[in-house]
Residue, then its C-alpha position, 0 to 999 in steps of 0.5 A: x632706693x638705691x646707694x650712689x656717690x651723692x649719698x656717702x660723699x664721706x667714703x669718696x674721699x682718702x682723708x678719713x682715719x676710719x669709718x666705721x661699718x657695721x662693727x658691732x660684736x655678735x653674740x650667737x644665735x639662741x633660738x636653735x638652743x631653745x627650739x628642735x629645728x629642721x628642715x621642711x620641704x612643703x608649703x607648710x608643716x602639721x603636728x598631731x597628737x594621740x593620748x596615750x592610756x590612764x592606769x591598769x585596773x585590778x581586774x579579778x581572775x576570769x574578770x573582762x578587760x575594761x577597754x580603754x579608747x585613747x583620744x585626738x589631741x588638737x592639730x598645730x599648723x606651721x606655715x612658713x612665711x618669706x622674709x627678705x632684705x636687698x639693697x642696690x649700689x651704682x658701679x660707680x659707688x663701688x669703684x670710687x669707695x676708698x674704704x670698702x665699706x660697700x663690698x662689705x654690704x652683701x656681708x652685712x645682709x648675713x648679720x640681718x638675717x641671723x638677727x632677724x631669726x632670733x627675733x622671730x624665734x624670741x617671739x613664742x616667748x614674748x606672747x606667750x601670754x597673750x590670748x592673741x597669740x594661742x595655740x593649737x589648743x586655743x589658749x596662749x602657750x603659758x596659760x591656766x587653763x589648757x583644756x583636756x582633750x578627753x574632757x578632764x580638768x583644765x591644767x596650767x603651765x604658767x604663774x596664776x600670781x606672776x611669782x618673781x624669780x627668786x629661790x622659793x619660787x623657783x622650786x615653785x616653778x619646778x614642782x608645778x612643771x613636774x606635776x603636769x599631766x598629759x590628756x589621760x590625766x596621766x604624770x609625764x614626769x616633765x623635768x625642768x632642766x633650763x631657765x629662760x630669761x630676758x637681760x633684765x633678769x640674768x644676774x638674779x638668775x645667775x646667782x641662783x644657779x651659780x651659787x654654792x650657799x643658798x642666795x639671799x638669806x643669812x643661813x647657811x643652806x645648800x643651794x638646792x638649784x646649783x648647777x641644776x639647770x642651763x641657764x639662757x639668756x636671751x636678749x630678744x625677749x623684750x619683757x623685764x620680769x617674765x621668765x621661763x623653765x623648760x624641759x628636755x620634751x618641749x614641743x617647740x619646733x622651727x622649721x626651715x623651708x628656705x635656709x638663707x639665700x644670697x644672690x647678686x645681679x647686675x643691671x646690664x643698662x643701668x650699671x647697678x649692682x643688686x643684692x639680695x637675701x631670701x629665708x622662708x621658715x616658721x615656728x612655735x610650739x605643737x605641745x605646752x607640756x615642758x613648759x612653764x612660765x610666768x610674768x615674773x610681775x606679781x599680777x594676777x593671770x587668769x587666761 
């Protein structure tokens, strides 16, 4: 496809008020609030993990030390992925156009790409509960049963009853972040500091941690998640319900292997000018721990 006058005959003619062209304010981007993004030169990236160690044993004077193996964690592969975006406008187009909207064009590709980012990234969040989309453990990155790499209990970073986002549950959300454990069966103390919400969600959030007096009830308690947490709201996160807690060791990683890129070229026999953009990246997540999630739906969940 190509842009020619035939197509825009609205931009040709000097008789318009104004037209209109791409006006719509930007918020900035969340995924690099939410993610720890960097740079990476090869065709792909892989994270590993080695568990640490349980507790000392009392071990009476001459006794022998009981040593103790640590253990292999799973394997996460990034493998980063191309997307592009380009468009073609005759020179004719360009010269004739009485408002400039086409120059405006390779601008516009800009806005493309940093919405197509957030998309993207929006979307760890958006499966997070989908057994089609598991991690390097096997499961999705909200789950009731992540397996234990030294063959201990299973452990859940996600609602079991997709509990709604309210005071009380809220406090249930941050004692079961704080209880996981890592592959030693060992307390890693996680600390949820930012809640994670779709649009759907962001009054009853905010509220809840904006609120001097607790929200909701006729007594006069203290808020206890005043000023407690960051509050994110991100409108790419398509579900109504669903919300999320998240710490300061989360394992969610970007990787950029091709910032984005803007080239133009024109056809020397056809006149017509070509635009282009080009980003390569890739994302998720090498660790479920400092996270925590639920469907916000009050449904069962068992995966």
């Amino acid at each position: 496809m190509a842009t020619y006058r035939a197509n825009f005959p609205d931009l040709l003619e000097p008789v318009f008020r104004k037209i209109f062209d791409d006006r719509y304010k930007e918020l900035p981007q969340e995924f690099p609030t939410i993610y720890s993004v960097s740079n990476s030169g090869k065709q792909q990236e892989k994270d590993s993990a080695v568990s640490g160690f349980g507790l000392l044993e009392l071990t009476p004077e001459g006794g022998a030390i009981n040593y103790e193996d640590p253990v292999q964690m799973y394997d996460k592969t990034y493998t980063h992925l191309k997307y592009t975006k380009g468009f073609k406008i005759s020179e004719e187009m360009y010269e004739d156009d009485q408002y400039n909207v086409m120059k405006k064009k390779p601008k516009a590709l800009g806005r493309a790409v940093r919405r197509t980012a957030d998309y993207y990234g929006a979307q760890a969040f958006n499966n997070a509960f989908n057994t089609a989309n598991p991690g390097g453990d096997g499961v999705p990155m909200c789950s009731t049963v992540h397996p234990r790499s030294d063959g201990g209990t299973a452990q859940s970073n996600a609602s079991a009853t997709g509990i709604t986002l309210t005071d009380q549950n809220l406090a249930v959300g941050r004692i079961a972040m704080r209880g996981q454990l890592d592959d030693k069966g060992m307390r890693i103390l996680a600390k949820a500091n930012t809640i994670l919400t779709g649009v759907e969600l962001e009054d009853t959030a905010k509220r809840l941690v904006g609120s001097a007096k607790r929200p909701g009830v006729a007594d006069n308690d203290i808020n206890v998640h005043e000023n407690a947490y960051t509050l994110r709201v991100w409108d790419y996160i398509t579900s109504d319900t669903a919300w999320f807690l998240l710490g300061d060791d989360r394992e969610l990683n970007w990787f950029w292997r091709i910032r984005p890129e803007f080239k133009q070229d024109d056809r020397f026999d056809t006149g017509m000018g070509c635009y282009k953009t080009r980003i390569r990246f890739s994302y998720g997540w090498s660790d479920w721990r400092a996270i925590w999630g639920s469907q916000g739906d009050g449904a069962a969940y068992a995966d």
